[in-house]
N, C-alpha and C positions, 0 to 999 in steps of 0.2 A: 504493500500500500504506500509505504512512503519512496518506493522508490517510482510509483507513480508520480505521486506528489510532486515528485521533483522532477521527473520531466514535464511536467506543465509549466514550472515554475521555470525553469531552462526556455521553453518554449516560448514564455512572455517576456524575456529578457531581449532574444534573438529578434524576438517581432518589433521590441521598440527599437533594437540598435536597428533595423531595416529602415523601421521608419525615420529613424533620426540621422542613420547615412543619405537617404532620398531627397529630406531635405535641404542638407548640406550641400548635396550634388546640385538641388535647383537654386539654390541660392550662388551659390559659384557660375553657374549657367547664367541668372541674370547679372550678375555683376558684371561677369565678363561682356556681355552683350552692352550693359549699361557705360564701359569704359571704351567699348569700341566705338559708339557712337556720340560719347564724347570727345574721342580721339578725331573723329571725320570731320567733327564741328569744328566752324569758323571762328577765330577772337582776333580781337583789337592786339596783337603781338609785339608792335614798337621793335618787329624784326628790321632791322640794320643790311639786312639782305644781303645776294648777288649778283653781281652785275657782269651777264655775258655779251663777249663779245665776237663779232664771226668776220673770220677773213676767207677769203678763197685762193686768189695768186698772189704770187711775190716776182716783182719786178719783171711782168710782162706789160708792158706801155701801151701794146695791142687794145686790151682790154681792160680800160679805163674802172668800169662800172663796178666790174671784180677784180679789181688787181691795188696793190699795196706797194709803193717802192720801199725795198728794203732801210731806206735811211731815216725816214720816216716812221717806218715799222719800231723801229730801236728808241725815237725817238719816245714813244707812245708809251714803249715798255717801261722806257725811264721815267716818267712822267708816273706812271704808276706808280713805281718805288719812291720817288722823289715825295709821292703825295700820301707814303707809308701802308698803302694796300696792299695785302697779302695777296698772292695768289693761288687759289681753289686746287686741290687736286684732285680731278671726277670721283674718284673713288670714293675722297670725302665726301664729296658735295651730292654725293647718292643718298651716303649712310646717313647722313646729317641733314640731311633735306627739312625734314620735323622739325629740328632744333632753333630755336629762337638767337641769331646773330646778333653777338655784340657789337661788333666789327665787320662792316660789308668785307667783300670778298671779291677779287676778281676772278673769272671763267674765261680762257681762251679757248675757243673752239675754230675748226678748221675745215672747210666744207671740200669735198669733191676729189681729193688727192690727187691736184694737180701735179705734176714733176718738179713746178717751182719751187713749191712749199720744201720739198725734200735737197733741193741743190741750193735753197736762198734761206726760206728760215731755219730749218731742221737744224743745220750748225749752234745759229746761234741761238737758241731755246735749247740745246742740249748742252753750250758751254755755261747759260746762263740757271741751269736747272729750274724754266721755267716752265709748268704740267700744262696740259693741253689736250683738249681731243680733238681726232682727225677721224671724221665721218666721213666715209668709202662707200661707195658705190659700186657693185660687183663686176659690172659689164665693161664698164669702159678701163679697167685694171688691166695694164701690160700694153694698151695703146697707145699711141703718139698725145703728147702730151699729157701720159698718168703715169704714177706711181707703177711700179709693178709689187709683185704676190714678196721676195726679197725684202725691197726696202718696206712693203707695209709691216711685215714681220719685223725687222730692225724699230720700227717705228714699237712695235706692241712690246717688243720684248725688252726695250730701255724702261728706267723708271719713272722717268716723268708723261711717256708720251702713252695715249690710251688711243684704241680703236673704238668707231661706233661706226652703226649701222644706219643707212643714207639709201636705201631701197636697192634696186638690183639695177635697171635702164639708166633713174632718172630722169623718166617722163613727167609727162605732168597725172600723176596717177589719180587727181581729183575725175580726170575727163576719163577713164577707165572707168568699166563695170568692177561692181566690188567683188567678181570670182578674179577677174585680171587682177585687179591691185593685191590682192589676197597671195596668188600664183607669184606674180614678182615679187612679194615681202618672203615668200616661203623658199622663190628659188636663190635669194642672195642669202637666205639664213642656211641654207644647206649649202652654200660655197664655202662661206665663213667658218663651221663647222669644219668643211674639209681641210680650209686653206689653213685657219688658224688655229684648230681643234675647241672651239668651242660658239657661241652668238653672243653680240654686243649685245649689253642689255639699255643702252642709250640710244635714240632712234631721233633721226633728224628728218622733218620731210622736205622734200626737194619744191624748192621755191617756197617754199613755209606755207605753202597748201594742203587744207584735210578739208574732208568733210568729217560730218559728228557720227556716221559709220565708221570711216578711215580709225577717227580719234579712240575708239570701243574697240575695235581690233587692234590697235594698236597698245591698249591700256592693258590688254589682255597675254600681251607676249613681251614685252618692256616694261623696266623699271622708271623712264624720264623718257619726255622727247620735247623735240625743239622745231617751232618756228621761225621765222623770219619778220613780226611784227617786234617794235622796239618796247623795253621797259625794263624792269628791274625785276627781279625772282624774289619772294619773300614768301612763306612756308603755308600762306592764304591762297598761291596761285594753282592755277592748275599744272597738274605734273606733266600732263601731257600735251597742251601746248603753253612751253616756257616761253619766255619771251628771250630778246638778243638785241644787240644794236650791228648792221650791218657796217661795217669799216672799210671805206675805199677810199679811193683819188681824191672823190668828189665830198665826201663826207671822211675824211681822214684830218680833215686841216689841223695843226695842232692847239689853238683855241677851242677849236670848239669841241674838240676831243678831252680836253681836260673839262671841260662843262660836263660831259656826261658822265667821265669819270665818277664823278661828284653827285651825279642825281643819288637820289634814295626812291625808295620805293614805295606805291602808292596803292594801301589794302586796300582789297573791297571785299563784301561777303559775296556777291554775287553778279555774274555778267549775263543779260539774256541779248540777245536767241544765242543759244548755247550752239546750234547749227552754223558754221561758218562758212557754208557752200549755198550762194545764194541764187536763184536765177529771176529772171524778167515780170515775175509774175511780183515777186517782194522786194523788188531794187527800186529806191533804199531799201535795208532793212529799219526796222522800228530797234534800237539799238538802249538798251536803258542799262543804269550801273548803281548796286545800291551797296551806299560806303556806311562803315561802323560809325554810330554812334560818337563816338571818342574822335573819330578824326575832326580837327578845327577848321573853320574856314572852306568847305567844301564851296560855298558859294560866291569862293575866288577864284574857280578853279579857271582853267583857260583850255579850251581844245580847239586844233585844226582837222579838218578831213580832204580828201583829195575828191573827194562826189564830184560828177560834171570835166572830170580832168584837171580839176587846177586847184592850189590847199586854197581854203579861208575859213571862217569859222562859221560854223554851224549853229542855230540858234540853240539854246542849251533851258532848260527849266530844272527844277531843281525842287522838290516837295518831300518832305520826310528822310532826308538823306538819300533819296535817289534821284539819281541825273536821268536825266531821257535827252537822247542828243536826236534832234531832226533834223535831216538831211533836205539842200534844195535840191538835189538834183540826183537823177541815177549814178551809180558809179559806174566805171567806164570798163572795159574788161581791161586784161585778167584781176586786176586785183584793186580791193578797195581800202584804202589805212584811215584810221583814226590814230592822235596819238592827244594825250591831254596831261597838261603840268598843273602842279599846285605849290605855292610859295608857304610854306610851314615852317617859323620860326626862323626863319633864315635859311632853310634848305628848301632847292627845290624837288619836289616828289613828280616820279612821272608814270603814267604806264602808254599803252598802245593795244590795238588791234587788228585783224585785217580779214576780211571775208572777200571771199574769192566766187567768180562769177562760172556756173556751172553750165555746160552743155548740152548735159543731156538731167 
């Protein structure tokens, strides 16, 4: 009898720790849940940011638009140090993306692996150990005028220089059906794979065009990717289109290179149409931006657009911390930019955007 007894009493023991493991497990369930979707959530950060910047040649004259004279280039770099910016090393600025910047950062990045980059900067970014990614393209690798499979390896296998992934042609793969663009992201991820035994996980797109398909697919197989609309990185933006400042001929000058230098960056919770491939049916698009609470003087703010082919400013209204910027006129093809600055204590904060005009 009593050793009935006591397996009963065993058996109400076992039933409560069941019960009070189950609960444990559901409460570690929500919390976890509860910290991840505080973690997604947007704040007012007083991130100090990163500021990329993207070059393509070095000292081809040919090609004004994309090309950088080497003297110049040096000069730029110096200007950085001189103004005590550290310079980003991708790896970090992957892992550390979340982390809240005390001290902005600089990003060099490197589009297209022309052969100049490797006979004109490569030297001196590797005597000056300064880090840099060079986003490759697969197809045009080992042709007249690229890099070849050699020196991209030279390039991956030093410590400052990083490879990323820059699609496979380098079309315009917004004007592709999403199986083609899909097909060229999957056939340069399986060269890469061969060439270098592994895939960037940094993806650039060519001519800083996605649509918000592209951007999904793209979030799904990369850790960052980058555009070609101008602004600053701060851990508010999105991961997968960063912003960059394009540096050439024309936009190299060294004033106004040290202005940008200088910009910081300008939060916002939220950018709509979150779609950046627009066509004739929505051009303009209806474009609005709603900034945190805590940012001051939103209603200094100043933006240009290029709508209609030419910048000037757009009439701008401003109600509850969001901008709604309305455009006069369609934007012209390929591509449409805004970019807007705001005067904050004595810095200027800036960001940019750019939607691109679809074909099909």
């Amino acid at each position: 009898m009593w050793l009935l007894s006591l397996l009963m009493i065993i058996k109400k023991i076992l039933s409560c720790a069941a019960s009070i493991i189950s609960l444990f497990i559901i409460q570690i369930i929500i919390l976890t849940n509860s910290n991840s979707e505080e973690s997604n959530s947007k704040y007012f950060s007083k991130d100090s940011g990163t500021l990329s910047l993207m070059y393509h040649r070095f000292n081809e004259n040919k090609y004004p638009s994309t090309n950088i004279q080497m003297d110049i280039f040096k000069k730029q770099m110096q200007i950085i140090e001189k103004l005590n910016y550290k310079f980003y090393d991708p790896k970090l600025f992957v892992n550390e993306f979340d982390k809240i910047k005390s001290d902005k950062k600089i990003l060099i990045t490197i589009d297209d692996a022309f052969r100049s980059f490797y006979t004109e900067a490569w030297p001196y970014l590797k005597q000056n150990k300064i880090p840099f990614i060079l986003f490759v393209s697969t197809e045009p690798v080992g042709k007249k005028g690229y890099m070849n499979w050699n020196e991209i390896r030279e390039i991956d296998d030093s410590e400052f220089g990083h490879v990323g992934h820059h699609s496979h042609t380098h079309e315009y793969l917004i004007d592709m059906s999403n199986k083609e663009f899909e097909k060229d992201i999957e056939t340069a991820s399986k060269i890469f794979k061969d060439k270098l035994g592994y895939v960037p996980e940094i993806f650039s797109y060519p001519f800083g065009e996605y649509s918000l398909y592209m951007k999904k697919y793209i979030s799904k197989n990369f850790k960052l990717a980058f555009g070609q609309h101008s602004g600053i990185i701060d851990l508010n933006k999105d991961r997968y289109e960063l912003p960059r400042f394009p540096i050439n001929e024309k936009y190299g000058e060294l004033n106004r290179f040290e202005s940008i230098i200088n910009y910081m960056p300008l939060e916002y919770k939220k950018l709509n149409p979150e779609e950046k491939k627009i066509y004739d049916s929505n051009n303009p698009p209806k474009l609005s931006i709603e900034f945190f609470n805590e940012q001051k003087n939103i209603d200094k703010i100043t933006c240009y657009s290029n709508d209609g082919g030419n910048w000037k400013k757009p009439n701008l209204t401003i109600e509850n911390n969001i901008l709604k910027i309305n455009f006069e006129n369609k934007f012209l093809p390929r591509r449409g930019r805004i970019n807007c600055s705001l005067q904050d204590n004595g810095k200027w904060r800036w960001f940019g955007t750019q939607f691109t005009l679809g074909r099909n």
